[in-house]
VMD Tcl script that draws the C-alpha trace (Angstrom):
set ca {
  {-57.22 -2.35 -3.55}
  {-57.97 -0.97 -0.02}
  {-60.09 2.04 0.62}
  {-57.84 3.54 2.47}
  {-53.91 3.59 1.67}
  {-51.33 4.38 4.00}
  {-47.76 4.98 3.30}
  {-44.57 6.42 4.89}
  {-43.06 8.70 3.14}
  {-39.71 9.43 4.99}
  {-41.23 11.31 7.79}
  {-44.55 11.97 6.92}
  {-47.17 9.25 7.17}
  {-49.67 9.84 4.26}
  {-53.16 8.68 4.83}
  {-55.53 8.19 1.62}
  {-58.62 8.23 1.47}
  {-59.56 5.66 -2.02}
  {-63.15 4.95 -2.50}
  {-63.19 6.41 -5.30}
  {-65.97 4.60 -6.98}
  {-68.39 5.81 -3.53}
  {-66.60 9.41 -3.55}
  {-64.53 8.44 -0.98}
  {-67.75 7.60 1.45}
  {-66.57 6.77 4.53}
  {-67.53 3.04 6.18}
  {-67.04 1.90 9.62}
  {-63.81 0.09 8.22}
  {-61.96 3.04 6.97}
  {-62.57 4.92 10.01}
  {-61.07 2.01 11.76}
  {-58.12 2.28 9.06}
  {-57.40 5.49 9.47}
  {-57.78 5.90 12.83}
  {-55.18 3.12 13.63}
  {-52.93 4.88 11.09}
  {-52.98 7.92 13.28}
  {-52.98 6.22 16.55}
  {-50.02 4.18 15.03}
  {-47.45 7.23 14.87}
  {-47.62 8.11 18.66}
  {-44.18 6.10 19.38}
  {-42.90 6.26 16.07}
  {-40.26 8.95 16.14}
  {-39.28 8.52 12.51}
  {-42.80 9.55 11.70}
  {-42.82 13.69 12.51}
  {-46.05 14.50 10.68}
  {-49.24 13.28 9.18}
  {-51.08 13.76 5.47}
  {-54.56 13.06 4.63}
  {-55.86 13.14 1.21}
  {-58.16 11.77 -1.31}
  {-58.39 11.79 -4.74}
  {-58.03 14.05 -7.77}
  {-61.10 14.76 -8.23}
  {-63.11 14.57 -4.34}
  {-61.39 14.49 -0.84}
  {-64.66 12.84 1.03}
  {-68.32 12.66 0.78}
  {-68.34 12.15 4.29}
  {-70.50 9.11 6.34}
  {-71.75 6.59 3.81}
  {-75.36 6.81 4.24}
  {-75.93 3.00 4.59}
  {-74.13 2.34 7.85}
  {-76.35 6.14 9.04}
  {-79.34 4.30 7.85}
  {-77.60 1.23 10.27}
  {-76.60 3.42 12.82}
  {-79.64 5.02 13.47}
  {-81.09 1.33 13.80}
  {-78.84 0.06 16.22}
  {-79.17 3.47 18.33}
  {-75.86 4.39 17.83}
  {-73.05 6.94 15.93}
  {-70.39 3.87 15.75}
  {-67.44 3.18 17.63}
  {-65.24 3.25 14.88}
  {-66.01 6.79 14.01}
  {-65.45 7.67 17.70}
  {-62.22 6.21 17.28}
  {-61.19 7.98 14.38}
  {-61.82 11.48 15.91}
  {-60.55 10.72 19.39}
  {-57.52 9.54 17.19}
  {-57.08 13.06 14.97}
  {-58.01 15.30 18.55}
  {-55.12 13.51 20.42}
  {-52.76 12.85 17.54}
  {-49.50 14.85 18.95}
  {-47.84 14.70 15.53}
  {-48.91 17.61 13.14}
  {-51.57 16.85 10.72}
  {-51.61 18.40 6.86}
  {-54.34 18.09 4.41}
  {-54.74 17.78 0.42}
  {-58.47 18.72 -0.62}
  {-59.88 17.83 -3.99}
  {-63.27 18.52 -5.15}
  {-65.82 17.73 -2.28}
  {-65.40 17.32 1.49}
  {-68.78 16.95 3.22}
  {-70.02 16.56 6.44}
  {-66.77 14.95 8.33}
  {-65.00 15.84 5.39}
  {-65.07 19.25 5.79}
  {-64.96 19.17 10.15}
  {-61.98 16.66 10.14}
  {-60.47 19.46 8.20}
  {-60.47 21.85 11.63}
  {-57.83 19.56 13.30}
  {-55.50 20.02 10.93}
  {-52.64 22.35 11.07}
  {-51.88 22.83 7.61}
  {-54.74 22.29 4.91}
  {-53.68 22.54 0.82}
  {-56.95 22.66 -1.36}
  {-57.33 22.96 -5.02}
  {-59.13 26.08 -6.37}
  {-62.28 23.88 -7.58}
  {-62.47 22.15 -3.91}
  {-65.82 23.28 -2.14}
  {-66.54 22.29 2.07}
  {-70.05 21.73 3.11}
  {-72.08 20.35 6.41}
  {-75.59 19.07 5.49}
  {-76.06 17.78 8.86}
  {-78.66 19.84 9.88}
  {-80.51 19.19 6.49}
  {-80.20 15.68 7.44}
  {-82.04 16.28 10.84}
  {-78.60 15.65 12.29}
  {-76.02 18.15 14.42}
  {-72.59 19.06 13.92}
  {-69.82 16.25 14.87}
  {-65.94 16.13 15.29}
  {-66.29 18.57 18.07}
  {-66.83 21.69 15.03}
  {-69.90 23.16 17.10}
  {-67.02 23.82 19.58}
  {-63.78 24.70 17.14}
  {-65.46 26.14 14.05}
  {-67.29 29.40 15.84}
  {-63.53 29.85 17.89}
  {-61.84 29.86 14.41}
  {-64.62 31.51 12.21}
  {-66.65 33.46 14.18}
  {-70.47 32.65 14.87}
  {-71.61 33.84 11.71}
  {-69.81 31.89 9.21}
  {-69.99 28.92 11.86}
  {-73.94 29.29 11.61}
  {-74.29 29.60 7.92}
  {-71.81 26.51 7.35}
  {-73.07 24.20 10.03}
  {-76.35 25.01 10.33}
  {-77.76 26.52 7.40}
  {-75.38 24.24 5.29}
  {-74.22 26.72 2.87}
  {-71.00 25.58 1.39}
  {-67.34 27.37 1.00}
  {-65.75 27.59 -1.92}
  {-61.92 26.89 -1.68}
  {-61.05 31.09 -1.36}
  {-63.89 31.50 1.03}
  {-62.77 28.60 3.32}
  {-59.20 30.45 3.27}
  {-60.69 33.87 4.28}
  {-62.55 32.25 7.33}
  {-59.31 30.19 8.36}
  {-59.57 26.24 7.33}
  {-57.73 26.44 4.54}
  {-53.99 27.90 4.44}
  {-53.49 27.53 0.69}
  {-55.40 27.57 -2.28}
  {-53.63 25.82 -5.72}
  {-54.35 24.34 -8.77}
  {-55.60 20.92 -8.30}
  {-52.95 18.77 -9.80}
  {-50.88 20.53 -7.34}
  {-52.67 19.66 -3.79}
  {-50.71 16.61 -3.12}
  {-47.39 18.08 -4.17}
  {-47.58 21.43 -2.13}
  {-49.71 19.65 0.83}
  {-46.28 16.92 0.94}
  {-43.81 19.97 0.77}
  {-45.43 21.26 4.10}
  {-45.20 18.08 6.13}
  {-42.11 17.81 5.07}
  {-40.88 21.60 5.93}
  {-43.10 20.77 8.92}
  {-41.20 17.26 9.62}
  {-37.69 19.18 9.27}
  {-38.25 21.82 11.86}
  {-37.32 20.72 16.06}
  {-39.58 18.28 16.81}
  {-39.89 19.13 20.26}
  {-40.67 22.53 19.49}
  {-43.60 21.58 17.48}
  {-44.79 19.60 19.65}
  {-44.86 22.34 22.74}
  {-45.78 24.79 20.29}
  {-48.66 22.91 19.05}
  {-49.92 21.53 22.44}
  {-49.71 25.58 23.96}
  {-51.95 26.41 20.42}
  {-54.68 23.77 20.93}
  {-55.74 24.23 24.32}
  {-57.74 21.62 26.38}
  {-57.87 18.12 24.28}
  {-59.84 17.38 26.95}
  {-61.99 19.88 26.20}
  {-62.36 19.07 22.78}
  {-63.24 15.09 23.35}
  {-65.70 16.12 26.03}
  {-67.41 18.35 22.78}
  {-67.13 15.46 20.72}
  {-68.72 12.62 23.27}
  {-71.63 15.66 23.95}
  {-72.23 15.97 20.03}
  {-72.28 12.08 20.24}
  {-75.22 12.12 22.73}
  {-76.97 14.25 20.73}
  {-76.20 12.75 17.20}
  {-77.38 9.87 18.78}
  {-81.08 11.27 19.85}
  {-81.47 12.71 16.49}
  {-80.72 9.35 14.07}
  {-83.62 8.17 16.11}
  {-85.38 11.05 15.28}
  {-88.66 11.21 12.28}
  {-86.56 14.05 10.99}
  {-83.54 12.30 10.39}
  {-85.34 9.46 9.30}
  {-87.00 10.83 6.92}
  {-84.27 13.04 5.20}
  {-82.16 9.62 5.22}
  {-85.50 7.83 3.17}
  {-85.92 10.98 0.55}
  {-81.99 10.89 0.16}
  {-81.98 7.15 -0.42}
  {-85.02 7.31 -2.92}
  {-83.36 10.17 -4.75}
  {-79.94 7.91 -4.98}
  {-81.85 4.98 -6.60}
}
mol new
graphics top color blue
foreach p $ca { graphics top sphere $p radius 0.5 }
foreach p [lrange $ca 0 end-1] q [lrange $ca 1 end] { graphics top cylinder $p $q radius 0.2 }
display resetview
């Protein structure tokens, strides 16, 4: 079966996360999956809005720590992961989310470009990129201190200190908190109320509440530059080597 599932769902294009067995790690493939998925709806008018989920029990355990180890090799984030984010930033179709259980690192930040996120009560967001020797990606050194405030930005992405599935709500990721057999049921009703309303007033709408794409890309290409000097980095090196060693 494929890692990542995509099916339409009347209007709403529902994009699955299923590497299960990994915790939904993500590859270089399923970033390429998804972000054709996304990229796939722009002249698809039946298609008036956009869910991403995982599983029942995790949503994602962000970058699968082999292609890092590979990335920081070959001097380089991965084009494919590029893709997917420039993919979600430009996506003009409105994007829900079902959280499960974990989201970390680009898990979590992918989460900040959504407009409507559903998590279960036991769901919990963290960023360990700093822990890693890594920065913040997906452009959240740019959205998460505009929707949080500095502080909670800081302690998230920097210090690394996860959110509970209330917490996230209070600081604005998360719109609705539920009991986790009913993320994917309440996270579909709102694409679908979403799908229902003018689509041409959602679209202005959303495009007046977002601001500068541009903006946002140019954050993401910057924390590219720098995620790129760090994976070459002995500290990122060496937190990848102690994380593989404790994995074994």
């Amino acid at each position: 079966m494929s890692d990542i599932l995509i099916a339409d769902q009347g209007p709403v294009r529902v994009i699955r996360m299923n590497r299960l067995d990994k915790k939904n790690a993500l590859t270089l493939p399923m970033y390429s999956a998804m972000a054709a998925a996304i990229a796939g709806t722009a002249h698809d008018a039946n298609i008036r809005c956009l869910m991403i989920a995982g599983g029942p029990d995790v949503f994602c355990a962000g970058n699968d720590i082999g292609d890092f180890v590979k990335a920081a090799q070959g001097g380089g984030l991965g084009q494919p992961i590029l893709d997917f984010l420039y993919a979600l930033v430009r996506c003009e179709k409105p994007v829900v989310a079902a959280v499960n259980g974990n989201a970390v690192g680009v898990g979590t930040t992918m989460l900040l470009h959504c407009d409507y996120v559903v998590a279960g009560n036991a769901a919990r967001l963290s960023t360990p990129f700093v822990g890693l020797g890594l920065v913040p990606e997906a452009a959240s050194s740019l959205v998460a201190p505009r929707l949080m405030g500095h502080a909670r930005a800081f302690a998230l992405l920097v210090m690394g200190l996860p959110l509970s599935a209330p917490e996230a709500k209070e600081a604005g990721i998360i719109n609705a908190v539920v009991a986790p057999g009913e993320t994917d049921t309440a996270a579909l009703a709102a694409a679908e109320r979403i799908a229902a309303l003018p689509a041409q007033g959602v679209l202005m709408s959303r495009r007046l509440m977002r601001g500068s794409v541009d903006e946002i890309v140019k954050r993401i290409d910057d924390e590219a530059d720098a995620f790129k000097a760090r994976l070459q980095s002995q500290e990122a090196q060496a937190a990848f080597m102690a994380f593989l060693s404790r994995k074994k």
